[in-house]
TITOR-827849 format. One line per field, with one value per residue (C-alpha): x, y negated, z negated; residue in three letters. Coordinates in Angstrom, 3 decimals, padded with zeros to 6 digits. Example, Ala and Ser with C-alpha at 12.3 -4.5 7.8 and 13.67 -1.06 7.14 Angstrom:
2
east = c(012.300	013.670)
north = c(004.500	001.060)
up = c(-007.800	-007.140)
code = c(Ala	Ser)
END
This chain:
449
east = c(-033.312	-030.605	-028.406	-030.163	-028.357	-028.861	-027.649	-028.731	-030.447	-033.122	-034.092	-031.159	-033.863	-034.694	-032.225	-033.426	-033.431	-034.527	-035.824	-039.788	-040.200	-039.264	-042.468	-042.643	-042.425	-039.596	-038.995	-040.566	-038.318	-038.188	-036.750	-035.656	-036.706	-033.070	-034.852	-037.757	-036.380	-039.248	-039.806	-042.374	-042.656	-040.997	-041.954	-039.143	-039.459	-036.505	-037.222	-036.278	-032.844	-033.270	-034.019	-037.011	-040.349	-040.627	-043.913	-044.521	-042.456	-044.076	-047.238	-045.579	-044.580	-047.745	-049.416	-046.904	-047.652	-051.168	-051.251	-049.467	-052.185	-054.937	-054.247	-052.676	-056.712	-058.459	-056.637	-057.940	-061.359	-061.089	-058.091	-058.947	-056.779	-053.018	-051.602	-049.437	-047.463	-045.027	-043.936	-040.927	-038.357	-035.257	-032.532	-028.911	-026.987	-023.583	-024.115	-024.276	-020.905	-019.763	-021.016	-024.689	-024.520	-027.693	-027.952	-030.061	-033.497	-035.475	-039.196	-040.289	-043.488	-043.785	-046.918	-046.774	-045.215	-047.805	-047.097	-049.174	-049.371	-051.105	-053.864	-052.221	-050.304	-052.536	-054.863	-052.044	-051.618	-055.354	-055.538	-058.792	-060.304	-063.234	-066.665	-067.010	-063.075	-064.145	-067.288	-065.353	-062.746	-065.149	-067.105	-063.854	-062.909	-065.935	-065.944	-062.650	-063.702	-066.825	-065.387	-062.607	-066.027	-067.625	-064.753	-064.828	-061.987	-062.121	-059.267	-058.999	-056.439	-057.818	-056.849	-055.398	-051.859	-053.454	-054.912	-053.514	-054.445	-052.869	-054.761	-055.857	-055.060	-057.753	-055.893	-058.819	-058.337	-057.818	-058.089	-056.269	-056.334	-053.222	-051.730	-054.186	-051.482	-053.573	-056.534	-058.767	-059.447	-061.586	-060.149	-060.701	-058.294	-055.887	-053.678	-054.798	-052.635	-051.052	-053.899	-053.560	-056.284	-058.219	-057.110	-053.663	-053.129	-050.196	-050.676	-051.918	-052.033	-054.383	-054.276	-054.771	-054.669	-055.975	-058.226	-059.633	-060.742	-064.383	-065.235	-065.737	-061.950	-060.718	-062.277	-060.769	-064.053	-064.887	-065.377	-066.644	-067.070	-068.805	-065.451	-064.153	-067.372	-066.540	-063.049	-064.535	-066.575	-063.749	-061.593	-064.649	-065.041	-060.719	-060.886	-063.740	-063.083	-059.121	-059.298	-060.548	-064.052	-062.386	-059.408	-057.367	-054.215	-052.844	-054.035	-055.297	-057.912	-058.438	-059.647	-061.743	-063.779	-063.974	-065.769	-067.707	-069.492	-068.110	-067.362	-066.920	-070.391	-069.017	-070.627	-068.758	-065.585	-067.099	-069.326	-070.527	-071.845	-075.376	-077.411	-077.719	-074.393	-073.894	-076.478	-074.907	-071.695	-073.988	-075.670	-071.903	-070.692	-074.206	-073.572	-075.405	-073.592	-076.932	-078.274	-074.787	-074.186	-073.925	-072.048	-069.630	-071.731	-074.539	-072.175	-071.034	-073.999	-075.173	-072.423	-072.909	-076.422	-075.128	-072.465	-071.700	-071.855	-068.282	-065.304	-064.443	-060.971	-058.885	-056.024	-052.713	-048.781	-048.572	-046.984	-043.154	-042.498	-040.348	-038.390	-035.644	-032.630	-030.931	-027.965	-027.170	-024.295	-023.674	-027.550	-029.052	-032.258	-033.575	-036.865	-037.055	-038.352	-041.942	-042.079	-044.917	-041.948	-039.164	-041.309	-042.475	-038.690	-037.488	-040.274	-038.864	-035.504	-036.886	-038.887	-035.937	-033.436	-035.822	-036.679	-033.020	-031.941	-034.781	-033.831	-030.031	-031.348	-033.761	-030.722	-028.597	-030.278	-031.794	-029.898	-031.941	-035.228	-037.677	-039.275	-043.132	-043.835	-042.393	-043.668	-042.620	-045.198	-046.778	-044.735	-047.014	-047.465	-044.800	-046.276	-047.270	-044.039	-045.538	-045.378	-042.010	-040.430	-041.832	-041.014	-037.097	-035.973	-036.114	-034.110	-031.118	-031.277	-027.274	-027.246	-030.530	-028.088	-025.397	-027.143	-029.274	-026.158	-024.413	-027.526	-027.395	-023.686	-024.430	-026.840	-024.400	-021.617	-023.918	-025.153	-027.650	-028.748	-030.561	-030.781	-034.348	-035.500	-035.927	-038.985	-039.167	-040.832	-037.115	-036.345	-039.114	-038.619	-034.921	-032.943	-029.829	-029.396	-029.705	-026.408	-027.519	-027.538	-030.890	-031.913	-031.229	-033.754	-033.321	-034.041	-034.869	-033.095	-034.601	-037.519	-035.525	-033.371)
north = c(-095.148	-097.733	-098.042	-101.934	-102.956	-106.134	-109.194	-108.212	-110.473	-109.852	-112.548	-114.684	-115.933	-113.407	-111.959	-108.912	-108.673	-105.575	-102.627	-102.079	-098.976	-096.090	-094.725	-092.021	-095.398	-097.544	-099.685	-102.563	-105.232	-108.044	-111.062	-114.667	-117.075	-118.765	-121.785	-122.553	-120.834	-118.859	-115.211	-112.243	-108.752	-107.556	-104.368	-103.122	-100.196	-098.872	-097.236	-093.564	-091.989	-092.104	-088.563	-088.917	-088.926	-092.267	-092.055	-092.020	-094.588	-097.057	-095.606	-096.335	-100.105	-100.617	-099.917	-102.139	-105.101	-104.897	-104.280	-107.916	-109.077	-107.466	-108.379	-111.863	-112.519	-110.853	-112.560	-115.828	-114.772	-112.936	-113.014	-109.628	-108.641	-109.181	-112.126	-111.710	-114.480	-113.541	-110.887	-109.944	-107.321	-108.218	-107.141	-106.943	-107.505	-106.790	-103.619	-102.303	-100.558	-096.942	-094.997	-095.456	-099.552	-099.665	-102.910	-102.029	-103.079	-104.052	-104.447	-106.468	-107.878	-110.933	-110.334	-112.171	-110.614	-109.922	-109.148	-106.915	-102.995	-100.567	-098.722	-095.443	-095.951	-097.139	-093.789	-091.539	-088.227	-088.131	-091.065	-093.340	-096.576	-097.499	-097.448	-101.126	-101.612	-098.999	-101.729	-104.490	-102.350	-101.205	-104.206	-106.577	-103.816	-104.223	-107.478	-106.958	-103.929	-106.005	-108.846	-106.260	-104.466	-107.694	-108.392	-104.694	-103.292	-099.651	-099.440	-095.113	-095.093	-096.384	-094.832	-095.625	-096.624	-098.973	-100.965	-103.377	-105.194	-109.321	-111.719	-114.805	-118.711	-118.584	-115.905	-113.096	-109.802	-110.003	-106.670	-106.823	-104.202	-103.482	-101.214	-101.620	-099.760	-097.000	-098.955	-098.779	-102.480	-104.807	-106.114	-109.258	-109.078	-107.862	-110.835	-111.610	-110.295	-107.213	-104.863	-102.983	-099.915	-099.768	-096.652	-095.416	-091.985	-089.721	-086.489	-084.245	-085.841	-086.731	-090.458	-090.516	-089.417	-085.394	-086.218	-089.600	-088.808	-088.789	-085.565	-086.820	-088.393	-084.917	-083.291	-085.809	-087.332	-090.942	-093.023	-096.223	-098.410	-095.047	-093.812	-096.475	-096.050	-092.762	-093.232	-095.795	-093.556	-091.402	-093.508	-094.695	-091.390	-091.007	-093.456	-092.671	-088.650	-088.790	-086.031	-086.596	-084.948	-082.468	-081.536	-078.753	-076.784	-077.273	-080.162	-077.662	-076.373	-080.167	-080.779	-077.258	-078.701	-081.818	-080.073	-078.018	-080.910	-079.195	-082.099	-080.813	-082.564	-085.617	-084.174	-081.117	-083.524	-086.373	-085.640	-089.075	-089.117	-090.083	-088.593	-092.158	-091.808	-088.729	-089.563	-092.210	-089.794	-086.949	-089.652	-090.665	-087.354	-086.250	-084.201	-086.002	-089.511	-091.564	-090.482	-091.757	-095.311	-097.372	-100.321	-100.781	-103.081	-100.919	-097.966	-101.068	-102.361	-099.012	-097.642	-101.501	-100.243	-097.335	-098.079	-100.609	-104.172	-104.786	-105.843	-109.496	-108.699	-105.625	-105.442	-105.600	-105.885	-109.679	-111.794	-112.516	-115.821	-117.202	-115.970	-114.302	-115.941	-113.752	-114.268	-112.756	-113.683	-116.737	-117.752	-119.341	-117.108	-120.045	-120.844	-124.612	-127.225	-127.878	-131.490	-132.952	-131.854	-133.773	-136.626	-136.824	-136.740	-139.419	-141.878	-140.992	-142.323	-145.264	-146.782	-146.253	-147.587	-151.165	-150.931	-150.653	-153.616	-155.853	-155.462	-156.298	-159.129	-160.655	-159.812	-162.035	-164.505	-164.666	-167.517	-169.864	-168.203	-170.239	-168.690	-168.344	-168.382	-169.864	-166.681	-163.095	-161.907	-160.305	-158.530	-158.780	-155.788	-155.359	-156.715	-154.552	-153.133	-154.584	-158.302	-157.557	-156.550	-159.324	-162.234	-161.076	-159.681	-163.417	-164.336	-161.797	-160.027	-159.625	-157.842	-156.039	-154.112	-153.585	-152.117	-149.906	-149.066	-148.170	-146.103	-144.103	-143.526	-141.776	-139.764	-138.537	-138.208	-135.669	-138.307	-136.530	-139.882	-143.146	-146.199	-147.372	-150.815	-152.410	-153.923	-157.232	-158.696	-158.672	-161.332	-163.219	-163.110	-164.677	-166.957	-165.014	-162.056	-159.036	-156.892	-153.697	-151.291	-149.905	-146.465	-143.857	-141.932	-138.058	-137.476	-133.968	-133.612	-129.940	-131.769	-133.726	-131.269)
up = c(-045.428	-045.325	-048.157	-050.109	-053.118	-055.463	-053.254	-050.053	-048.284	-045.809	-043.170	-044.433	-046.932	-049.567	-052.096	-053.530	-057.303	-058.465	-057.371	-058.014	-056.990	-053.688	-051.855	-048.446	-046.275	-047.850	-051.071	-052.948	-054.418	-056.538	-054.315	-054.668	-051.798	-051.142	-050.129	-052.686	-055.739	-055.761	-056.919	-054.728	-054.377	-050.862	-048.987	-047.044	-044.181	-042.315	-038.919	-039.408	-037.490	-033.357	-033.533	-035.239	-033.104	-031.681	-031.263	-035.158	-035.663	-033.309	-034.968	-038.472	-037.675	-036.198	-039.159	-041.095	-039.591	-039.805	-043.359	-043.462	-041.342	-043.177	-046.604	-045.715	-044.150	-046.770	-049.653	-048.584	-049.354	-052.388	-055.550	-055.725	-052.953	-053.266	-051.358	-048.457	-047.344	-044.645	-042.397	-040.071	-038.904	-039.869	-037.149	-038.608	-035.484	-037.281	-037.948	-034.056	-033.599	-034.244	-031.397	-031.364	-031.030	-032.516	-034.868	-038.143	-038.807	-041.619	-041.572	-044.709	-046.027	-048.679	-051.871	-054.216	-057.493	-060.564	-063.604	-065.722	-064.809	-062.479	-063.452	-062.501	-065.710	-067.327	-067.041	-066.055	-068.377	-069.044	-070.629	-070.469	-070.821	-072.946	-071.141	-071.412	-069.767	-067.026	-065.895	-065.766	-063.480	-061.312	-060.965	-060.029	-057.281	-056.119	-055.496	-053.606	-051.512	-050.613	-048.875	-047.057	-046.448	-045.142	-042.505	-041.299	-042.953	-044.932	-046.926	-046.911	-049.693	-052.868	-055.789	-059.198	-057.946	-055.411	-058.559	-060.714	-063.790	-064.261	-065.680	-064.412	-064.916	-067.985	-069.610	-068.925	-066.801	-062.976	-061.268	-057.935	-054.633	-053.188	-049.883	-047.009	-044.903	-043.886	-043.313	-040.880	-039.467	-037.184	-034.576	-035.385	-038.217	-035.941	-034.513	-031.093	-028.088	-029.849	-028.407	-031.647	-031.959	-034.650	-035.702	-036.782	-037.222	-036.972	-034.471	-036.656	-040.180	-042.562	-044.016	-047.985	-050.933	-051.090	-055.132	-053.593	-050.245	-048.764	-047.078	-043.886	-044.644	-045.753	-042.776	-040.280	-039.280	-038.648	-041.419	-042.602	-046.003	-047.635	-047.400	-050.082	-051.885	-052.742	-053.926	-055.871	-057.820	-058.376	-059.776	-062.214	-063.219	-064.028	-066.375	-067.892	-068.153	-068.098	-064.677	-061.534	-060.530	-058.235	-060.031	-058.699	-059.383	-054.940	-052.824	-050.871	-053.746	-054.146	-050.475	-050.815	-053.582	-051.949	-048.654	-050.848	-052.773	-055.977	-058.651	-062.519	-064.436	-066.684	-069.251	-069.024	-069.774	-071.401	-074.092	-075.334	-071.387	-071.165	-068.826	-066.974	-066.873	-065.603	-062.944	-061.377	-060.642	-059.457	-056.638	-055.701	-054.744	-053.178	-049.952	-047.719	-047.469	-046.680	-049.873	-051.560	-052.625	-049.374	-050.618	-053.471	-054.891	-055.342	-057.415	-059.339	-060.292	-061.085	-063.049	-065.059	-066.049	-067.283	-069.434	-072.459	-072.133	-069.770	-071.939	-072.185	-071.327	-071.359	-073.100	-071.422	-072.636	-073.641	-070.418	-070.780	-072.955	-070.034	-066.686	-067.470	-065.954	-063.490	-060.999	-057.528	-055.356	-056.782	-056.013	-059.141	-060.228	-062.779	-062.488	-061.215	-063.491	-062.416	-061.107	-063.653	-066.336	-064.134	-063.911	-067.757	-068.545	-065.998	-067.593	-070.987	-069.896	-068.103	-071.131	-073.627	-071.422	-070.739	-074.703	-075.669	-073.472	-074.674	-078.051	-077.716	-075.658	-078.596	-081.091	-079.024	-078.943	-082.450	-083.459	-081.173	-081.915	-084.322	-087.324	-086.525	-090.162	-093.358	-095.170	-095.258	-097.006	-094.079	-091.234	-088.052	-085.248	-082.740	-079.658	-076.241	-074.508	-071.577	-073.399	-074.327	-070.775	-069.032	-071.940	-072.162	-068.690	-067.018	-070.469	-070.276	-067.236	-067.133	-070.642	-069.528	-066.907	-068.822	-071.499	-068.749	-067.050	-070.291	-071.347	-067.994	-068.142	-071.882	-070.150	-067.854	-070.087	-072.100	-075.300	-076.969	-078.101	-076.680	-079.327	-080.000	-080.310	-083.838	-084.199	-082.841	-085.614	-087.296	-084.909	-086.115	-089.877	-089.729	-087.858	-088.575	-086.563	-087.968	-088.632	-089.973	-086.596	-085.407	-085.967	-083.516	-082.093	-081.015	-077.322	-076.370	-073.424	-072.247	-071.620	-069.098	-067.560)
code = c(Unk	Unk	Unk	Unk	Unk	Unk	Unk	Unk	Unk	Unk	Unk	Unk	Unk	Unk	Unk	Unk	Unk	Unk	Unk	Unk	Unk	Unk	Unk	Unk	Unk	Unk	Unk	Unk	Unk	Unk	Unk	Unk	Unk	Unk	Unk	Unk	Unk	Unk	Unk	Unk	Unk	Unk	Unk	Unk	Unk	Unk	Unk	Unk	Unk	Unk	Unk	Unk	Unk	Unk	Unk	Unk	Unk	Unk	Unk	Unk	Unk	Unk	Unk	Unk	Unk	Unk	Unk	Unk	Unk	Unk	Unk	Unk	Unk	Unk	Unk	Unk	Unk	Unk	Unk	Unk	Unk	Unk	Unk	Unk	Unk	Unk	Unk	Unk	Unk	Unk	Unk	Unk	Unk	Unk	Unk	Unk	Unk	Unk	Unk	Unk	Unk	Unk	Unk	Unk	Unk	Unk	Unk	Unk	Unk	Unk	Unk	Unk	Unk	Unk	Unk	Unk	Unk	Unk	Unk	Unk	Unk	Unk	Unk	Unk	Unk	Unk	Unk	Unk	Unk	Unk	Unk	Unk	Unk	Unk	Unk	Unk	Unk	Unk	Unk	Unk	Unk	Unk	Unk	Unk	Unk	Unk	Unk	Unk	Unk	Unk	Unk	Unk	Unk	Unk	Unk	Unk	Unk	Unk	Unk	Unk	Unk	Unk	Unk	Unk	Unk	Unk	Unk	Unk	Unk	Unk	Unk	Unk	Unk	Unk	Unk	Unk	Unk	Unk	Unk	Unk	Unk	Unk	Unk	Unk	Unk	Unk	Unk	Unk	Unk	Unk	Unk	Unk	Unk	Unk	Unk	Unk	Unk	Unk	Unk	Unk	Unk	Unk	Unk	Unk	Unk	Unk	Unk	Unk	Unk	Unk	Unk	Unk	Unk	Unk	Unk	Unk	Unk	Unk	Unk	Unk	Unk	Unk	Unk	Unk	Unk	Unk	Unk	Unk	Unk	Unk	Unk	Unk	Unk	Unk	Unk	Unk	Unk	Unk	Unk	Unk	Unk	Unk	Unk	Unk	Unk	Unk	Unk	Unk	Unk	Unk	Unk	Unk	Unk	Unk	Unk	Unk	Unk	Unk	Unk	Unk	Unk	Unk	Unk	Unk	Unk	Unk	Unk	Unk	Unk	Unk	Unk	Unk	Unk	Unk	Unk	Unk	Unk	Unk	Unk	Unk	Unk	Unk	Unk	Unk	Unk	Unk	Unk	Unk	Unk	Unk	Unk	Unk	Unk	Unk	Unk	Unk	Unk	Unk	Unk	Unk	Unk	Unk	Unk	Unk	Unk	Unk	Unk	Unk	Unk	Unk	Unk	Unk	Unk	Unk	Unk	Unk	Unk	Unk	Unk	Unk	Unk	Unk	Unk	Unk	Unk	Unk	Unk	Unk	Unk	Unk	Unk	Unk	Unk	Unk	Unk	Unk	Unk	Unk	Unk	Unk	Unk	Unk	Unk	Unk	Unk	Unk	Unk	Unk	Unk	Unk	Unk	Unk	Unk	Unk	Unk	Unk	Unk	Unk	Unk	Unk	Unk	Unk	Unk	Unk	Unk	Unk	Unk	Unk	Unk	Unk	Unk	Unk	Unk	Unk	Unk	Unk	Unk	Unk	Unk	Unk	Unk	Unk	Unk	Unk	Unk	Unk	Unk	Unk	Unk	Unk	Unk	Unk	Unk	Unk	Unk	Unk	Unk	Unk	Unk	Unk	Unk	Unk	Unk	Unk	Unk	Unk	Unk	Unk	Unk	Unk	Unk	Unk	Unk	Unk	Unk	Unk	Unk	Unk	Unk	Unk	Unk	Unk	Unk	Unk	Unk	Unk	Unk	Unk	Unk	Unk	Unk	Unk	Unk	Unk	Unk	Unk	Unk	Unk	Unk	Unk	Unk	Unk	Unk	Unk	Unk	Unk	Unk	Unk	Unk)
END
C-alpha cells in the first residue's frame, strides 16, 4: 500500500482529511473537494507490487469500478444505498523513476460521508438491539436489498459492517447499505463497452464473509437474491440474540455448520423468543432454499409480524452541533456559508444602509419641512419603508450615497455597528431639527459573514 498522509491530494481535487478506517483492499478517508468546499468519504485502492499476480489485480480493479457503478445506479433509486458520486484512477506521473519507472496509481471512489455509526458497533461484543429496533433494521434493509434485487444485483457480502445507521432530513433513523464490491451484477448496470462479466472471482477464493454466507455461497455454487436473503436473516437474528446462528470457534467450523443446516434455536439464546419468533428463523435457514424466504421482503414482513411494534426511531449518538473547522495545506476546511444565509445577510445590509441615508436626508432638511399638526398630543405611525425610499431618494440623492458609501466602508473597516433611522415622525413634530443622535442598532455580523 502506498504510503497516504493528511494533505495528499488525489485527482488534484480531493485532500484527504482523516483516515476512516484500513480494510484487505485499501483505505477509506475523509476528503475535502478543493473545488466545492465540500466534504465525502473516499475509497482508495493501490494496485499491489508488479510481482503480485496480475491476473488478480485486473480481477481486483475490475471489481472496483463496478462497485462505483453499482452503487452510483442503485442509489438513485433507493436512500437506502450509499451514494456514489465519482470514480477514477489517479496516476501520479512523478513518481516513475528509480529503476522500475513505474508512475504510482491510485484507484479512488467518492460516497458521500454519513455520520452516525455502523451497526457492527453497534451489536459488536454481543450486544443487542431491542426487538422493536431490530424491525425497523430489517425492514429499511429490505427496502434497499429490494430495489438492488429489482435491477439484478446480489450483493454476497452483507453483514453488520456493511450497515449503517444516520438519520434522515426529518431527524428519524435512516438505515443505509454499503460495499457492493463483491457483488454479483446485471449487466445492465455495468457501463456499456467494458465487456465486464458478471462474475468476479479470484482463482480459487471464496467471496464473503464465512458467519453470513448462504450455503450455496459457502459451497461455491451459483447464487442469486436468496443469497442476500439469508444473510439477512442472520444479521436479524445478531441483533436480536447478540451471536450469530452458526457461531463457531474457526471459520472453518463456521462454514461446517453452515453446510450442515445446523443453526443454534433462538430460543436456546433468547429466552423472551416466542415461538412465532423462533419460527420465522427456523424457515430462513431451512435446507432446501425454495422452501426459504424468496425475497427480502417476505423475511421482513415476516419477522415484522413477529416482533413488537418497530421503534419510531433508534437511538443514536446526537449529530455534531457544527463542522469542525479543520485545515490542510493551507486549504481552508470551513464549511461554506449556505447561500439562503449569504443572501438574508446582504438584504440586512441593503435596508439599513437605504434607512440610514433617508433619515440623515429628512434631518437635513427639517428646517424646510412643515408641521402636519399644531398638536403633539398624538405621535402618528412611521410610514411604509417603501413610502419612505421613494419620497426622499429624488430629494437627497447626493447625501443618500455618501451616507451608503460611508455605511459600506464601516462594514469593511470591521464596524460592528450600522445607525438606524429615527422615526420619521420626529421630523414631523418640529421644525427644528433634531440634535440628540439616533440610537444605534447592533448588527450581528455572523449572520452576514
Amino acid at each position: 500500500m502506498k504510503d497516504l498522509d493528511v494533505g495528499h491530494v488525489i485527482a488534484q481535487k480531493y485532500v484527504l482529511v482523516r483516515l476512516l478506517g484500513v480494510g484487505a483492499m485499501g483505505q477509506v478517508w475523509v476528503a475535502r473537494h478543493v473545488g466545492l468546499q465540500q466534504t465525502f468519504a473516499v475509497k482508495l485502492m493501490v494496485p499491489p507490487a508488479a510481482d503480485d499476480d496480475r491476473e488478480d489485480l485486473a480481477t481486483a480493479l475490475k471489481r472496483f469500478e463496478n462497485e462505483a457503478q453499482i452503487a452510483a445506479a442503485l442509489s438513485r433509486k433507493s436512500r437506502h444505498i450509499a451514494r456514489v458520486s465519482d470514480y477514477g484512477i489517479d496516476v501520479d506521473e512523478s513518481a516513475a523513476g528509480g529503476t522500475s519507472h513505474t508512475p504510482t496509481s491510485v484507484a479512488y471512489l467518492v460516497m458521500e460521508l454519513l455520520e452516525g455509526e455502523g451497526l457492527e458497533k453497534r451489536i459488536g461484543d454481543g450486544r443487542r438491539l431491542h426487538p422493536a429496533e431490530v424491525s425497523t433494521v430489517i425492514t429499511q434493509l429490505a427496502k434497499g436489498l429490494a430495489v438492488a434485487h429489482a435491477e439484478g444485483v446480489t450483493h454476497r457480502d452483507l453483514k453488520p459492517a456493511n450497515v449503517f445507521l444516520t438519520r434522515s432530513e426529518e431527524g428519524e433513523l435512516l438505515v443505509k447499505v454499503l460495499d457492493f464490491g463483491i457483488a454479483r451484477m446485471a449487466r445492465h448496470i455495468v457501463k456499456k463497452g467494458t465487456h465486464a462479466p458478471t462474475r468476479l472471482t479470484m482463482k480459487g477464493l471464496v467471496l464473503g464473509t464465512p458467519s453470513y454466507m448462504s450455503p450455496e455461497q459457502a459451497m461455491a455454487e451459483p447464487t442469486d437474491v436468496r443469497s442476500d436473503v439469508w444473510a439477512l436473516a442472520t444479521v436479524a437474528y445478531e441483533a436480536l440474540a447478540g451471536v450469530t446462528p452458526f457461531h463457531a470457534d474457526s471459520a472453518d467450523d463456521v462454514i461446517l455448520r453452515i453446510c450442515n443446516f445446523r443453526p443454534t434455536p433462538l430460543r436456546a439464546v433468547l429466552d423472551t423468543a416466542t415461538v412465532d419468533l423462533a419460527a420465522v428463523f427456523e424457515r430462513a435457514f431451512l435446507p432446501s432454499i425454495d422452501e426459504r424466504f424468496q425475497t427480502a421482503t417476505d423475511f421482513a414482513t415476516a419477522l415484522a409480524a413477529a416482533l413488537p411494534t418497530p421503534a419510531a426511531q433508534l437511538s443514536l449518538p446526537p449529530p455534531p452541533a457544527h463542522l469542525p473547522t479543520e485545515s490542510v495545506a493551507g486549504t481552508s476546511l470551513k464549511v461554506p456559508l449556505r447561500p439562503r444565509t449569504v443572501a438574508w445577510g446582504i438584504a440586512v445590509v441593503v435596508v439599513a444602509l437605504v434607512i440610514a441615508g433617508v433619515a440623515v436626508g429628512a434631518r437635513r432638511h427639517g428646517d424646510t419641512m412643515q408641521l402636519a399638526h399644531s398638536s403633539l398630543a398624538e405621535v402618528p405611525p412611521p410610514p411604509s419603508v417603501a413610502s419612505v425610499v421613494t419620497a426622499a431618494l429624488p430629494v437627497v440623492p447626493t447625501q443618500t450615497e455618501q451616507v451608503t458609501a460611508r455605511a459600506v466602508d464601516m462594514v469593511h473597516h470591521g464596524a460592528s455597528h450600522v445607525p438606524s433611522a429615527p422615526p420619521v415622525a420626529s421630523a414631523r413634530a418640529s421644525a427644528q431639527p433634531d440634535t440628540t443622535p439616533p440610537p444605534s442598532k447592533s448588527v450581528d455580523r455572523s449572520a452576514i459573514f
